[in-house]
C-alpha positions in Angstrom: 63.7 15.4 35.3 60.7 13.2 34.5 60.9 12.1 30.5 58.0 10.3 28.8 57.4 9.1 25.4 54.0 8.5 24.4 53.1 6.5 21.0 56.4 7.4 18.9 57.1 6.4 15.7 60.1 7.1 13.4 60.0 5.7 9.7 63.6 6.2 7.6 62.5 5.7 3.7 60.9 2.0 4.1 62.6 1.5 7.2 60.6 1.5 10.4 63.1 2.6 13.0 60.6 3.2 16.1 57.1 1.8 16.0 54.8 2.9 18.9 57.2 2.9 21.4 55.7 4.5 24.7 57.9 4.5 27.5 58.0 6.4 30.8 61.6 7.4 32.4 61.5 8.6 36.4 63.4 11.5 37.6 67.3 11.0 38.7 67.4 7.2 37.4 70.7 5.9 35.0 68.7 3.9 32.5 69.9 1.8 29.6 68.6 1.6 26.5 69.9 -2.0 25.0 69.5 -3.9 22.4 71.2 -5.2 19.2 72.5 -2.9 16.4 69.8 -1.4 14.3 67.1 -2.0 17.1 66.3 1.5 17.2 68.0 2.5 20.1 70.0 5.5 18.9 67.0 6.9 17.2 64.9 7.0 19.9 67.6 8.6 22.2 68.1 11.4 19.5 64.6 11.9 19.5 64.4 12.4 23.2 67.5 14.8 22.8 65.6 16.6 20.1 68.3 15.8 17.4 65.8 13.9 15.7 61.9 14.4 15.1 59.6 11.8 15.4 56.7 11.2 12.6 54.2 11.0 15.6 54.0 10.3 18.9 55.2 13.2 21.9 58.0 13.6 24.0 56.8 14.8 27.6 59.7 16.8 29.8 58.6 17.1 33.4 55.1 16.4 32.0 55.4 19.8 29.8 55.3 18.5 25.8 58.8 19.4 24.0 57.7 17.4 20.8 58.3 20.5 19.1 61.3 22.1 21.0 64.9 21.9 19.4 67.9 20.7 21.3 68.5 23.6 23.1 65.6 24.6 24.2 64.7 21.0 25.8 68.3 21.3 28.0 70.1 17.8 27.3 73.2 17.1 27.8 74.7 14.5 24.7 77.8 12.5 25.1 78.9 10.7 21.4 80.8 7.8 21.3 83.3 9.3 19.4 84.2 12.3 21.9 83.2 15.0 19.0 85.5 17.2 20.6 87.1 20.5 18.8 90.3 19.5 18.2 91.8 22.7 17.8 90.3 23.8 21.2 91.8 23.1 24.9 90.4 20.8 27.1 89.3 24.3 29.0 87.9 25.8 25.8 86.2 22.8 25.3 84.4 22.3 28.3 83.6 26.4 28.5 82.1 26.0 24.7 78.7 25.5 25.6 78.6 28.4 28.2 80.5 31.2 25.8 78.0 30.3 23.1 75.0 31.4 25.1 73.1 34.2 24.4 74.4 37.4 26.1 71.8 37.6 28.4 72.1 34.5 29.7 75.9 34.0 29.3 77.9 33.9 32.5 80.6 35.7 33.4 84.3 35.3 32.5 84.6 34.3 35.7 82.2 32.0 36.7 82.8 30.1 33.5 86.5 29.5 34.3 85.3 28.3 38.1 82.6 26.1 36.7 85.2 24.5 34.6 87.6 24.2 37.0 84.9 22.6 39.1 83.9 19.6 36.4 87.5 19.1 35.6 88.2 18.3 39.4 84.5 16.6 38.8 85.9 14.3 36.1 89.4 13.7 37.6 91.6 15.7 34.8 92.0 19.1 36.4 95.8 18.7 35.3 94.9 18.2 31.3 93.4 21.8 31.4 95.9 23.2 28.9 95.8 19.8 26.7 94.8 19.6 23.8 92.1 16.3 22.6 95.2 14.8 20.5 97.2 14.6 23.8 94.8 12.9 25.5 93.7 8.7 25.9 90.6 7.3 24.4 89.2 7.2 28.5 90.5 10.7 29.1 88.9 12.7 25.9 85.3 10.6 27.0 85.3 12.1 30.5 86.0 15.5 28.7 83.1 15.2 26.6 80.9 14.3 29.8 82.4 17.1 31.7 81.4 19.6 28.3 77.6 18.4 28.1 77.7 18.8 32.0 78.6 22.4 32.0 75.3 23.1 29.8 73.8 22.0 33.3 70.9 19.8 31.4 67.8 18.8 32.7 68.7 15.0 31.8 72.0 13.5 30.3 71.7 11.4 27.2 75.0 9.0 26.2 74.7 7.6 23.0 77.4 3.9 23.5 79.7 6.2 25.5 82.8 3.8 26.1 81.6 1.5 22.6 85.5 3.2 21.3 87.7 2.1 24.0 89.5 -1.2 25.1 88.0 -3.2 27.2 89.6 -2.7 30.3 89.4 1.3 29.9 85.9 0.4 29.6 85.5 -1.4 32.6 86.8 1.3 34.7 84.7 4.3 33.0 81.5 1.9 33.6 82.3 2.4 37.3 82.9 5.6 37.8 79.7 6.9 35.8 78.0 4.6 38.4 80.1 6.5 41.0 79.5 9.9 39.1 75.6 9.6 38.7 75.4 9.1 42.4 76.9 11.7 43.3 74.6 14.2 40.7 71.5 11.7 41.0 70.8 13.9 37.1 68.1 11.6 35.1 70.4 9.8 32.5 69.7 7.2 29.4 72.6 5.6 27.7 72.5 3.3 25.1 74.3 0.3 24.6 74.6 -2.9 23.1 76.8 -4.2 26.0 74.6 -6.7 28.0 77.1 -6.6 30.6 77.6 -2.7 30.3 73.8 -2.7 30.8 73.3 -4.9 34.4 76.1 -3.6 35.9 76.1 0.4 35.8 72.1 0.9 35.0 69.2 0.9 37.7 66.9 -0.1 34.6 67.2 -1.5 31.6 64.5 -1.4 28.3 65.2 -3.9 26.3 64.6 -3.1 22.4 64.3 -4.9 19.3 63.3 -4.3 15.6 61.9 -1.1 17.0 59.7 -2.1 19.5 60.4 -2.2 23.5 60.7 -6.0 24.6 60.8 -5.7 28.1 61.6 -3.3 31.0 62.8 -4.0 34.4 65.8 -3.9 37.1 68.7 -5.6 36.1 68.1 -8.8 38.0 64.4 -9.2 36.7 65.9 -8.9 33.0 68.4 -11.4 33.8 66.6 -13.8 35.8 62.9 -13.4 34.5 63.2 -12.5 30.9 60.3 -12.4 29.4 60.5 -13.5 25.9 62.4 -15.8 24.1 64.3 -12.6 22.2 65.1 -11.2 25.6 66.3 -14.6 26.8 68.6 -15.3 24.1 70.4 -12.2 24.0 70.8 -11.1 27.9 73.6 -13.3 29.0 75.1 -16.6 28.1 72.6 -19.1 27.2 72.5 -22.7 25.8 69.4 -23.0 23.3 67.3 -26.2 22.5 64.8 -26.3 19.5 62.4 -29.0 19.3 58.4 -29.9 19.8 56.9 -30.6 23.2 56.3 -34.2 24.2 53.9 -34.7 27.5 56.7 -33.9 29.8 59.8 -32.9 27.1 61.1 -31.1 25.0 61.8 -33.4 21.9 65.2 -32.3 19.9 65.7 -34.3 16.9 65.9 -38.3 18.2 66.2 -36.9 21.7 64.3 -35.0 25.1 64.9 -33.1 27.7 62.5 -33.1 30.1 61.2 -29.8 31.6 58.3 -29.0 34.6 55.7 -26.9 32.7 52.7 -27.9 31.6 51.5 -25.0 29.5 51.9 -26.1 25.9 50.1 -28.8 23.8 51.8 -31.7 22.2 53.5 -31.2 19.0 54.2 -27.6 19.4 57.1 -25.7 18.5 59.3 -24.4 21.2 62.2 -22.9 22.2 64.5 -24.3 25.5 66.8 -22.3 27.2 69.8 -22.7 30.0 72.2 -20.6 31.6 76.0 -22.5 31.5 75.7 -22.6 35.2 71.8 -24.2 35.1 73.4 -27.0 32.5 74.7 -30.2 33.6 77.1 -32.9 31.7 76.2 -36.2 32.5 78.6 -39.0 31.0 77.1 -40.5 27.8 75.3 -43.9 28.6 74.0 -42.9 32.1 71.2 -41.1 31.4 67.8 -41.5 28.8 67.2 -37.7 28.4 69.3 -34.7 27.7 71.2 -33.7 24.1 74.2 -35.6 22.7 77.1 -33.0 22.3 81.1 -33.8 22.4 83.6 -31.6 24.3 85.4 -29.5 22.3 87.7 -27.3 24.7 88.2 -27.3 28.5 88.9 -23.8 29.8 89.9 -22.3 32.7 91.8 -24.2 35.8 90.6 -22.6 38.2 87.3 -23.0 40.8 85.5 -22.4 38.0 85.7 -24.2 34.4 83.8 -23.7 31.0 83.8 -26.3 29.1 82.8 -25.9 25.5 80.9 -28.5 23.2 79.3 -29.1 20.1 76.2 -30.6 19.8 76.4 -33.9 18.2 79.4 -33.1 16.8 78.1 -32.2 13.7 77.2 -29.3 12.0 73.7 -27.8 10.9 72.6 -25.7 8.3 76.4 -25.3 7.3 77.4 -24.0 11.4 78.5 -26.0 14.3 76.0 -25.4 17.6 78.3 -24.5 20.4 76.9 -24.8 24.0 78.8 -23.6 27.2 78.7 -25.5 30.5 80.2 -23.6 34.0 81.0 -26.2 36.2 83.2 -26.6 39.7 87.0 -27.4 38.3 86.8 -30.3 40.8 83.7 -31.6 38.5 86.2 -32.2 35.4 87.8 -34.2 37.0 85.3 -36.7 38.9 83.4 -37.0 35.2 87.0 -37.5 33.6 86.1 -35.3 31.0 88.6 -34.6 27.8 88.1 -33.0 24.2 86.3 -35.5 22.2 84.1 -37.1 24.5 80.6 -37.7 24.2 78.3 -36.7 27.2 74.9 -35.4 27.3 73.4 -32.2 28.0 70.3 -31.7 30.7 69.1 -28.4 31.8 68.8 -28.2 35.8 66.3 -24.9 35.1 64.6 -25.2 31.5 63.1 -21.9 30.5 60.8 -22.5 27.4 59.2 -21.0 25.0 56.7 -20.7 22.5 58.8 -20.5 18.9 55.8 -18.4 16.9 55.4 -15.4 19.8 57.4 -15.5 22.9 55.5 -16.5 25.5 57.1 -18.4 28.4 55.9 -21.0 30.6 58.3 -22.3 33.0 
């Protein structure tokens, strides 16, 4: 099922949660809705679902408008974080709950409930906790029982509101790849929010990117990654070492030092932000280079083909905080620099992503 939202807004007291957002979701896609806490997110997930109403705006199912609908009648399947499962019920009852509660006319049959169930349970993976009940169950096991229960609704489009945000990160890990695995097999249209940037690239096939209320960007996983288009979307998808300076003819002046960068879009004296990925950022001995940032190693970690080595910049602290930057380099590289916690190198960026600090825009 097609969802679009057209022009919504959402105001709590003084508080604008959603402010003309407009977005357009394709049938049988797994989309993520990410952003940092108190973006808006949530909100405008329960709004689709119905479980909120906007102040404006409309909410399009299949191109019929279901502004007005209630939950029930729009056919959405909601997962909570936190399970929301009766915990005086089975895992059976559970999942049948949403099929017994029907209206007569449209209830099924004894019979065809208990093989629908049966069905999702083998769906899930849990067919053997039929008889459970929630309290018996793991954190990973009770969240596949609350998918299987918003499932046996069969919704037009399933809506996940931080679905594994309770569990251990491992247990999460393994969830986030079999609802990959699960969506397709059912190819149903899904949203989930999440704050999880990792969550995000690796189970969604898009990702909108929201903050303060407003959408910052859409696009595939690699495209938000690798061609984000603002400096908010830059900073917070990813690891990322930021510079803050002026632009000088070719660099990017920070404090009594440059970096220098290939763009040529801003004027002279304007503020800017600089970013790097740890793997884009190279450590270059102090004394063997005129540009880059001054910073001193604080930890080596890792031993392996890979090591991220951790530094402060200058080795001083700033507005009462230390700025940490993160370097990935070959473990074969600590060695030939000789580096060690307390040395002083300096920091250039092989790909320099900048940005205008007033509004976002990128040039290179």
């Amino acid at each position: 099922m097609s969802i679009e939202v057209q022009h919504v807004n959402k105001t709590f007291g003084t508080f604008k949660a959603l402010d003309d957002v407009s977005l357009n979701f394709p049938d049988g896609e797994l989309v993520a809705l990410l952003g940092p806490s108190g973006c808006g997110k949530t909100t405008l997930l329960r709004v689709i679902a119905g479980l909120e109403y906007a102040d404006s705006g409309r909410i399009l199912l299949d191109g019929v408008d279901a502004t007005e609908k209630d939950v029930r009648q729009r056919r959405v399947g909601f997962v909570f974080q936190h399970y929301a499962l009766f915990r005086h019920m089975t895992v059976f009852e559970n999942i049948a709950f949403g099929l017994r509660v029907r209206p007569r006319r449209e209830r099924p049959s004894e019979k065809e409930i208990r093989a629908k169930v049966t069905r999702l349970l083998d769906l899930v993976q849990l067919g053997w906790v039929a008889n459970r009940f929630p309290s018996q169950l793991s954190g990973g096991q009770r969240q596949r029982i609350a998918l299987a229960r918003a499932l046996a609704v069969e919704p037009r489009v399933l809506l996940l509101d931080e679905p594994f945000g309770a569990l251990d990160a491992k247990v999460r890990k393994e969830l986030r790849r079999w609802l990959r695995t699960l969506h397709d097999e059912l190819h149903i249209s899904s949203i989930f929010v999440t704050h999880d940037q990792e969550e995000a690239l690796e189970v969604s096939d898009r990702i909108v990117l929201v903050n303060k209320g407003r959408i910052e960007q859409i696009g595939s996983p690699r495209d938000i990654y690798e061609t984000p288009a603002t400096a908010f979307a830059y900073g917070f998808i990813g690891a990322v070492n930021e510079f803050r300076g002026k632009v000088e003819g070719g660099y990017v002046r920070v404090g009594d030092e440059k970096l220098h960068y290939d763009g040529q879009s801003f004027t002279d004296g304007q503020e800017v932000i600089a970013f790097s990925r740890p793997h884009d950022t190279e450590i270059v001995p102090d004394g063997q280079t005129a540009d880059g940032v001054s910073a001193r190693v604080n930890r080596i970690l890792g031993n392996g083909s890979v090591a991220r080595v951790e530094l402060v910049a200058n080795g001083e602290a700033r507005e009462g905080r230390k700025d940490f930057f993160e370097v990935e380099i070959p473990g074969a590289e600590v060695q030939s620099l000789g580096l060690s916690a307390g040395q002083r190198v300096k920091l250039r960026g092989r790909k320099l992503s900048v940005f205008s600090n007033q509004n976002g825009n990128q040039t290179s």
